[in-house]
C-alpha positions in Angstrom: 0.0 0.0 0.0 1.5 3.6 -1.1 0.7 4.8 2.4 2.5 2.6 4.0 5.4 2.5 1.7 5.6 6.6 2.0 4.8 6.2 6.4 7.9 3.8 6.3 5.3 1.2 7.8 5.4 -1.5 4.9 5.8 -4.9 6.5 6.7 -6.6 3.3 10.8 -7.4 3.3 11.1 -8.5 0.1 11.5 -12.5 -1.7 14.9 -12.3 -2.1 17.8 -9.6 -1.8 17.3 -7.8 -5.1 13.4 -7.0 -3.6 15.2 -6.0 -0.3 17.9 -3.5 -1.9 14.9 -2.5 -4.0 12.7 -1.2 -0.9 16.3 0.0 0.8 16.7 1.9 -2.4 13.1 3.9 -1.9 13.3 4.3 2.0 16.5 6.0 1.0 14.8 8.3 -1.9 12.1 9.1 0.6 14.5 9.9 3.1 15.8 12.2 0.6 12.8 13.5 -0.5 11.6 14.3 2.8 14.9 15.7 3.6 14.3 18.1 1.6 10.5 19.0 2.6 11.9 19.3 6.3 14.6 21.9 5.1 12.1 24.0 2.7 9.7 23.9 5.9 12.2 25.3 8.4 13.1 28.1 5.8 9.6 29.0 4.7 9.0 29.4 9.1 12.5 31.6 9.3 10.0 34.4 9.9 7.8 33.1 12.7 9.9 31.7 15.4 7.1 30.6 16.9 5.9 28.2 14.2 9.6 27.1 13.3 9.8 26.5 17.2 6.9 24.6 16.9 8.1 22.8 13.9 11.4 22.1 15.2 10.1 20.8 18.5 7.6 18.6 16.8 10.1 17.2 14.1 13.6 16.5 16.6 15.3 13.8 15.8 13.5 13.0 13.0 15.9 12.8 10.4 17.8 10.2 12.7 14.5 8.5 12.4 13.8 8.8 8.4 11.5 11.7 8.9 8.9 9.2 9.6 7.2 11.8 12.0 7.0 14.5 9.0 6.2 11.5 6.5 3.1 10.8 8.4 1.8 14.4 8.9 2.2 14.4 5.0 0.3 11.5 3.7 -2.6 12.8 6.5 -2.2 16.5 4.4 -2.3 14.7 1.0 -3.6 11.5 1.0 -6.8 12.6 -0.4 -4.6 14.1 -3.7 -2.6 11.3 -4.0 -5.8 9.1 -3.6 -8.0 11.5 -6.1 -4.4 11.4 -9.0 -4.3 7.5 -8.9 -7.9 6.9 -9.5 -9.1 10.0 -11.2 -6.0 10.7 -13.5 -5.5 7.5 -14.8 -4.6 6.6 -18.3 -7.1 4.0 -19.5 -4.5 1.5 -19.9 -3.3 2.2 -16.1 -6.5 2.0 -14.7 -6.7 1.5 -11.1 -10.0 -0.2 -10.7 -10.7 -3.4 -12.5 -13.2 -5.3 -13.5 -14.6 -7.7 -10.6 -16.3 -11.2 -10.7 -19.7 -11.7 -12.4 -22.2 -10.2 -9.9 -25.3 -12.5 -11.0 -27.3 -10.2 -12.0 -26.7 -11.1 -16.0 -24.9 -7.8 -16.9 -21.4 -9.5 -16.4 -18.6 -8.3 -14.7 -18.7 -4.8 -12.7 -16.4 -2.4 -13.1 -16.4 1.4 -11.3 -14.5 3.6 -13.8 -14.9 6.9 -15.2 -16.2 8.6 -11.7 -14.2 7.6 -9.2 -15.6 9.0 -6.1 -18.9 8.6 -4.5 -22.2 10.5 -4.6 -22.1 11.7 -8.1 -18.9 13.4 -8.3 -17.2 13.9 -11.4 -13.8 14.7 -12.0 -13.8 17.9 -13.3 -16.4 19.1 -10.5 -14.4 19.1 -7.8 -17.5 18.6 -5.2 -16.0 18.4 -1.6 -16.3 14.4 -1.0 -12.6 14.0 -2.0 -12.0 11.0 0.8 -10.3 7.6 0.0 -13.2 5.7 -0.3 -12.0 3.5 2.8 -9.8 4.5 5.3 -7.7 0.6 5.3 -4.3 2.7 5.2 -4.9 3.4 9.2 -5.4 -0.4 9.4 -1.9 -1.7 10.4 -0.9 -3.8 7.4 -1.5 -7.4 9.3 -5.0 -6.8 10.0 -6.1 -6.4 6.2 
């Protein structure tokens, strides 16, 4: 689950050692990435000590830690986005949702595409149900 993979909570190890150095190789561009989000966030709050106080007391020690304090107070900010870009901006060929098993009902298998978010909402209308559709990312990994 992206979530997890960007919280630094992915339980999956990897089959062999090329899958390990694999997921060593994005903890460590995360790490980087997020690096850099700390740093642009302590410079944007050089002019309110008391927010870059706040900042700086809530992040310490984080980057010992992989930023995994700032990594989850991001995917909380933009989980919705990164939710609404995988399932609402994908090519047709990259589609996230597939088709599912025959439901009975003699219209064959069901599939959810095009509007990808409940009560009518359309892509282009932006109406404010932007929410991941479940919230199984807060579900530690070995419950699901």
């Amino acid at each position: 689950d992206i979530g997890d993979i960007i919280r630094g909570k992915d339980l999956f190890r990897g089959y062999d050692k090329k899958d390990r150095e694999q997921k060593q190789k994005i903890q460590d561009n995360l790490k980087a990435i997020f690096k850099e989000i700390y740093d642009n966030l302590m410079e944007n709050l050089k002019e309110d000590p008391t927010k870059k106080d706040g900042a700086q007391k809530r992040y310490n020690g984080d980057e010992d830690k992989n930023f995994f304090k700032l990594r989850e107070d991001w995917w909380t900010e933009n989980r919705a986005t990164v939710w609404k870009a995988i399932t609402c901006s994908a090519d047709h060929g990259n589609a996230y949702f597939r088709t599912t098993c025959d439901s009975g009902d003699g219209r064959g298998e069901a599939q959810a595409n095009k509007y990808c978010r409940c009560n009518g909402d359309q892509p282009n209308a932006d109406v404010p149900n932007i929410d991941p559709p479940t919230y199984f990312d807060y579900v530690p990994q070995y419950l699901r």
